[in-house]
Structure formats: C-alpha cells, structure tokens
C-alpha positions in Angstrom: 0.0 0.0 0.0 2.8 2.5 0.4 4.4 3.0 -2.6 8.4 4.8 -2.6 7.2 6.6 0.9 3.5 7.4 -0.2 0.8 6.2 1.5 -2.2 4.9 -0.2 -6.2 6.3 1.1 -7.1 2.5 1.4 -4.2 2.3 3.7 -6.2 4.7 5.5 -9.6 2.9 5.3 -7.9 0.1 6.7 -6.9 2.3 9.2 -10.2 3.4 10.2 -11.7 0.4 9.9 -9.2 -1.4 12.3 -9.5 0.9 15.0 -13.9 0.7 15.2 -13.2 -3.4 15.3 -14.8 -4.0 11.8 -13.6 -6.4 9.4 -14.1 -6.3 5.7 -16.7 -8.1 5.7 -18.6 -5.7 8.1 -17.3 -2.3 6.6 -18.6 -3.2 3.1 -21.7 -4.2 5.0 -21.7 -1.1 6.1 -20.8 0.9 3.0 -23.5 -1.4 0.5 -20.3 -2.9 -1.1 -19.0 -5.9 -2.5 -16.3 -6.9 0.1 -13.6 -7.5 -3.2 -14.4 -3.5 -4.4 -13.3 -2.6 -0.5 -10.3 -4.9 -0.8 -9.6 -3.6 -3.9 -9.3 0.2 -2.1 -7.2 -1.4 1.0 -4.9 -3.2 -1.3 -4.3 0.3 -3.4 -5.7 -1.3 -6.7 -8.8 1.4 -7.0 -8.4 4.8 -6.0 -11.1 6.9 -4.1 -13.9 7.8 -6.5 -16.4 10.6 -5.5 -19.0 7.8 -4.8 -16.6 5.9 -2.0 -15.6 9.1 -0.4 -18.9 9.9 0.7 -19.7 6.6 1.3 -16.8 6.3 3.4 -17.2 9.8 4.8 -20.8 8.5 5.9 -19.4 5.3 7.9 -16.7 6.9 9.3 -17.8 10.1 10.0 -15.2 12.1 8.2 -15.0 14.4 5.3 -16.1 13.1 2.2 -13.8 16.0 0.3 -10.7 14.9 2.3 -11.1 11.5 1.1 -11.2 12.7 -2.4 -8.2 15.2 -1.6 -6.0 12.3 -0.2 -6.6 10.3 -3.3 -5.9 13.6 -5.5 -2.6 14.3 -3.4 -1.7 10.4 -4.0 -1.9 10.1 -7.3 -0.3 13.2 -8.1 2.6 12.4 -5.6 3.1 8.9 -7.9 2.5 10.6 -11.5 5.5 13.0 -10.1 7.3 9.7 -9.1 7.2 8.3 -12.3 8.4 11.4 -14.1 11.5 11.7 -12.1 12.6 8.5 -12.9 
C-alpha cells in the first residue's frame, strides 16, 4: 500500500476500519459494497472515486472532500514519481 514513501487512502480505510473493530466483511456491509471493491481500495488497486468518499465519509464520519483530496494528493505524488525517474 505504500508506494516509494507514499501512502495509499485505502491504507487509511484500513486504518479506520481497524481501529472501530470492523472487518471487511462488516465495513462493506456497512458501506452497500462488494467486500472485493473494499479490498480492492485497501490493497491500493482502485483509487477513491467521488461515490466511495462519501460513502466512506458516511461510515466513518469524516469528510467526504478529504477523502477525495488524499486520493488527488496520491496520485499526483506517484505521476510526479514516475516522471523523475
């Protein structure tokens, strides 16, 4: 999930999830998901679409436009990665 010192939003989910005492299988419960789309966001395989950020904003009580931001801030951190290469 971290990628050369970056850290991932699912990292983050997991995170959160961990510290309520949810699983996967409860969180996606929670969020109306398919527990492989959620593992999919832990794992760092999907990014954080507007849809999941509110979602996840909803179960967790948190900001849906922070979610979004972190996933912005990621994947702009990585495409900058990639060009300094």
């Amino acid at each position: 999930m971290s990628d050369g010192g970056l850290t991932h939003p699912g990292e983050l989910v997991l995170r959160e999830m961990q510290s309520r005492g949810w699983n996967q299988q409860t969180l996606a419960a929670i969020l109306g998901w398919s527990t492989q789309y959620l593992s999919d966001i832990i794992r760092g395989r999907r990014g954080i679409s507007a849809r999941a950020a509110v979602d996840i904003s909803e179960a967790f009580d948190m900001s849906a436009l922070g979610w979004l931001q972190l996933d912005a801030e990621y994947r702009l951190a990585r495409e900058m990665q990639k060009r300094e290469r």
